[in-house]
N, C-alpha and C positions, 0 to 999 in steps of 0.2 A: 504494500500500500504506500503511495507518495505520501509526504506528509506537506501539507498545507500550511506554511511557514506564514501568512496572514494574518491567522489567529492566533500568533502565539509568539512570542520572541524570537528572532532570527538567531539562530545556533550555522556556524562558519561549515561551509559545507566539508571542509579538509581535515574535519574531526569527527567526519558522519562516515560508518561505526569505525572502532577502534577497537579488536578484537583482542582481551589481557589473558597473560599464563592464569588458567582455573586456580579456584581457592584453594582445590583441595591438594592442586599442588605444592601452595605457599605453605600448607599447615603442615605438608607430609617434609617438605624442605628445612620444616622449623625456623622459616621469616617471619620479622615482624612484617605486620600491616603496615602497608605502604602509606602515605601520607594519603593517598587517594580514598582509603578506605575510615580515615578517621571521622569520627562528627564534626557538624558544626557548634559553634555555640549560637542557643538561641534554639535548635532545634528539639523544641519540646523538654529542654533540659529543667525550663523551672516546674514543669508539674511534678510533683509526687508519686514516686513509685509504693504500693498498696504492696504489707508485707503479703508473701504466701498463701499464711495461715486464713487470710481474708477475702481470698478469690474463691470461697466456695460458694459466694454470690452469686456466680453465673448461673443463670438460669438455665434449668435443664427440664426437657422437655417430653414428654413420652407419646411419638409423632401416631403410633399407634393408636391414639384415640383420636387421631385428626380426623379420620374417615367420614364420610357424610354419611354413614349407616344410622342408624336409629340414636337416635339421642342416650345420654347417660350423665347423671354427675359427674364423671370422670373427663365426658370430652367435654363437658361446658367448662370446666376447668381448665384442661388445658388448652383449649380456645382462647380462653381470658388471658390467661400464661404466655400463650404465643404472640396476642396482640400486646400486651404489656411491655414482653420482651425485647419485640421488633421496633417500639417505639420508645423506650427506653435505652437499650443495651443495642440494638443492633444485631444480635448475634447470640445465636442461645447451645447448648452442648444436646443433639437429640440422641434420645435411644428409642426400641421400640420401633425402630428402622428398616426391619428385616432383613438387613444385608448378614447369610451367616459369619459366623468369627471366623470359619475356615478361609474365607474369602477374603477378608479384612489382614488375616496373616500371609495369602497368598501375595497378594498384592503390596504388603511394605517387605516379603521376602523377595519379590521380584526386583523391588526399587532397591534393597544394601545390594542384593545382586551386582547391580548394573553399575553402582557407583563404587564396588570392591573390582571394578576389572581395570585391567592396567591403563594405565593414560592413553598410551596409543590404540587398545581398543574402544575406549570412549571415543575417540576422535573421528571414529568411522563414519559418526553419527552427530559430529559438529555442525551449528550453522555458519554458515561461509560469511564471511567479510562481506562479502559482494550481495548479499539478503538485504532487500528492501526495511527498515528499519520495523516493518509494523509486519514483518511475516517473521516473528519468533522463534519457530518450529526448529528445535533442535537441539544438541546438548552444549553447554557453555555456562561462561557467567555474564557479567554485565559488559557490555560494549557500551567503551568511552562517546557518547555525544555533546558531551559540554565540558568546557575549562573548568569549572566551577562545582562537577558532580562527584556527590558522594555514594561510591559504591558499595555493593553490599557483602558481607562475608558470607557469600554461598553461589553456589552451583546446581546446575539447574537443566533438566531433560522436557523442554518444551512441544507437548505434542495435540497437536488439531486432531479430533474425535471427530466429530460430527458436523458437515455433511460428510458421508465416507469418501464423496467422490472427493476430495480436494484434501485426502489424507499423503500424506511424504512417507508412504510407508518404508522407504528405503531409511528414513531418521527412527524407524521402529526398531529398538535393539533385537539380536539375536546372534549370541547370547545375549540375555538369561533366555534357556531353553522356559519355553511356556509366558515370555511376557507379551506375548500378543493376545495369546489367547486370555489369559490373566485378565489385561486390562479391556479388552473387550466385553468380560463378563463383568466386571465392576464396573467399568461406564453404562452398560445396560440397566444395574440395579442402581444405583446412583442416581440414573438421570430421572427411574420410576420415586427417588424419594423425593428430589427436587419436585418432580412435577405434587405429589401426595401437599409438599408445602406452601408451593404457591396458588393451590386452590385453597388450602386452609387459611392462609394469609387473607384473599379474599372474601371470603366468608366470614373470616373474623373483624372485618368493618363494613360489612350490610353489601359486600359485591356479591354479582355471581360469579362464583366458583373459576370461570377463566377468563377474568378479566383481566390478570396479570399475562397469562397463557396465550392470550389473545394477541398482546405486543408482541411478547417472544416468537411467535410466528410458529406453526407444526414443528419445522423442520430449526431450530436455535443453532447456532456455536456452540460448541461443544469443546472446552481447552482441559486437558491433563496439563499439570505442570508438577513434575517429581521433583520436591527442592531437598540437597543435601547442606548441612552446615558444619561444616568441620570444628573442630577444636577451634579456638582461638585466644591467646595469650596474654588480649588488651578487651577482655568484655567489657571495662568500663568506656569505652572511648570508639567499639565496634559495634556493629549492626549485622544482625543477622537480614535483614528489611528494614528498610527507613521506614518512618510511619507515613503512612497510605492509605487512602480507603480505597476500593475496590471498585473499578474502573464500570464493571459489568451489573445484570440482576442479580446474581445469586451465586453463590461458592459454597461448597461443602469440600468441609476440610476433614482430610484423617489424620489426625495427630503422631507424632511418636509416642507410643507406649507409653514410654519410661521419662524420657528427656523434656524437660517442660524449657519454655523458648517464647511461645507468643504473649503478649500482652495488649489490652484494648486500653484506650483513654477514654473514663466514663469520669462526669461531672473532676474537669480537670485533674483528675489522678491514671498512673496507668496500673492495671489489673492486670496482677498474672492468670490466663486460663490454664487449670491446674489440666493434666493429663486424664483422662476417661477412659481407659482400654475400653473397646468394643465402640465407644459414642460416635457421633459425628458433628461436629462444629458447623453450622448453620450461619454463614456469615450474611448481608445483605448487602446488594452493591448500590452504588450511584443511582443505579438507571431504575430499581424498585422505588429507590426514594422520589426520582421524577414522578413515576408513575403514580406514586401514593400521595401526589403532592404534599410530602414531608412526612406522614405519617409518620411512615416506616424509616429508621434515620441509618443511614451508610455509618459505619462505624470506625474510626481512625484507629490503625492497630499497627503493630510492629513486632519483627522478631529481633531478642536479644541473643546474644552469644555466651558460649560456655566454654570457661578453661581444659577442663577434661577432656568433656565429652561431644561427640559427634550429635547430630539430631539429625532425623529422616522427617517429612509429611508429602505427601500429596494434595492438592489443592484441585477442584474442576470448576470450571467457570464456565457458567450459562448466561447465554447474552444472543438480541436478535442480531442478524444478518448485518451487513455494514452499510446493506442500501436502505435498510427501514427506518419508520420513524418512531421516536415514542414521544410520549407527551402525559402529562396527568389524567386520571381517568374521569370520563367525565362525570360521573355520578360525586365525584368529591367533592366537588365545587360547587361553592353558594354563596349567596351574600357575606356568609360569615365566616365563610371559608373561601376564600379570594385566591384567583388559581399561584402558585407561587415558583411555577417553572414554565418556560416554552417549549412546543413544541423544536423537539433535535433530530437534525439527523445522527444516526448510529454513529457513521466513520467518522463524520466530524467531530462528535464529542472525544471519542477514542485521540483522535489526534490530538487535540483540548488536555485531553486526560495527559497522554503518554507525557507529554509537554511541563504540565504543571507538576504533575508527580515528581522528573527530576528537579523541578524547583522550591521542594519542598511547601505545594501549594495545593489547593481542591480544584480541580475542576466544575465541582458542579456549580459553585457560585457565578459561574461564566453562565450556565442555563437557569438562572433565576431571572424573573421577568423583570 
């Protein structure tokens, strides 16, 4: 995808991409983090990090009652729950998913897989220099596009799911014998939980059931992104992820186990999300929050770095086509509720987004009316 340098600060074309040795080769070499990778000051430094013991706040969900089958105190509960969550927290931990554990352990066994194979066969599977800055797809870390960005401590196997036709299967590792078929059958159940939430989402502020489903269009985007974070030596001063909210509708995260890493910024503090073996992290992006004209709030989140230890997740991100449009729904909007986003196009925003992200900024304030 070009990117539309219009909207958004001119970055020197002689530094668009700039492809760096992977993290996990800095950490395996035992270097320090380059100046490249340090923070800034100012970047969310003055809020409050929320000890551990206190993130058992996050709202967790049991999506299993979400269902539109006959009512129950238990789904009217967690209908409340979900609407609370979404508009509060942004992000809630679901169980009651049906995805089984055997699948959950296939698929983070397939992802240490891939990133325990040697450097040069990672490489098989690199995105090229010469990749238009907005087609991803591939293994790597952050390519340099600005003087002034700060990159992230990880590594990362970017892969386009869905439409099939416009998959790079040749970027599909193999080795790990069985990760195709692995993640075929987890993007299939995944994408049945996504859709189980964004009808529940609607239902729980007076929509029909696919109203949100209806922007996404039949056939969505569909992105895997297998992020690795290796050790790091400077966690006070590195980034696993700068803080971000997320670009797209919907993300459902699978955690490491064991390694805990991400943290959300809720009423200016940041939140550890403790680990949930089996859960699934239910994140909300940008483009729900157009749709819900604010309802539903995109949530500012970041992964930290750990001296030890490694961390694995998987991340999938649902979002419509880059020719469509979204816009708030119309049923939100009334006198008292005054519409509070424009109509966007998809690729536009995306380019808005990609943009403001390295500048440690929102995009969605650019689609407020």
């Amino acid at each position: 995808m070009d990117v539309n340098h219009s909207t958004t600060e001119e970055v020197p074309s002689s530094s668009l991409p700039t492809l760096l040795k992977n993290v996990q080769e800095l950490a395996i070499d035992g270097e320090k983090p380059p100046p490249r990778y340090l923070r800034k000051d100012g970047d969310f430094k003055e809020n409050k990090q929320v000890p551990a013991q206190e993130s058992l706040s996050v709202p967790i969900i049991d999506i299993s009652c979400l269902s539109p089958n006959p009512s129950s105190s238990d789904k009217e509960d967690e209908m409340e729950k979900l609407k609370s969550a979404l508009s509060s927290w942004g992000l809630f931990q679901a169980i009651g998913h049906s995805i089984p554990k055997s699948l959950l352990d296939d698929i983070q066994d397939v992802s240490k897989q891939f990133f325990d194979l040697p450097t040069e066969e990672k490489q098989r599977y690199a995105r090229s220099e010469e990749d238009e800055i907005f087609d991803l797809q591939g293994y790597g870390s952050d390519a340099i596009v600005s003087d002034d960005q700060v990159l992230n401590w990880s590594d990362r196997l970017y892969l386009l799911i869905q439409p099939q036709e416009q998959r790079k299967l040749r970027l599909w590792p193999d080795p790990p014998t069985y990760f195709r078929r692995t993640l075929n059958e987890y993007s299939v159940k995944a994408r049945s939980v996504a859709e189980v939430i964004l009808k529940a989402m609607a239902r729980s502020i007076g929509l029909e059931e696919n109203s949100f489903i209806n922007q996404l269009d039949e056939q969505p985007m569909v992105y895997g992104r297998f992020n690795y974070y290796p050790p790091c030596s400077r966690p006070d001063l590195v980034y696993g992820i700068i803080a971000h909210s997320d670009g797209v509708a919907i993300t459902i995260l699978l955690q490491d186990p064991e390694v805990e890493g991400l943290q959300v910024l809720k009423d200016d503090q940041w939140i550890n999300v403790p680990c949930m073996p089996g859960a699934l992290l239910i994140n909300i992006g940008d483009q729900v929050e157009i749709m819900s004209n604010g309802i539903f709030k995109s949530p500012i989140h970041r992964v930290v770095t750990n001296k030890e230890r490694e961390r694995l997740s998987l991340a999938m991100f649902y979002g419509p086509k880059f020719d469509k449009e979204i816009e708030p729904i119309a049923g939100l909007i009334n006198e008292t509720n005054p519409r509070m986003f424009r109509k966007v196009n998809v690729k536009d925003y995306l380019e808005v987004f990609f943009h403001k992200y390295l500048q440690g900024e929102r995009a969605i304030d650019w689609a407020k009316v």
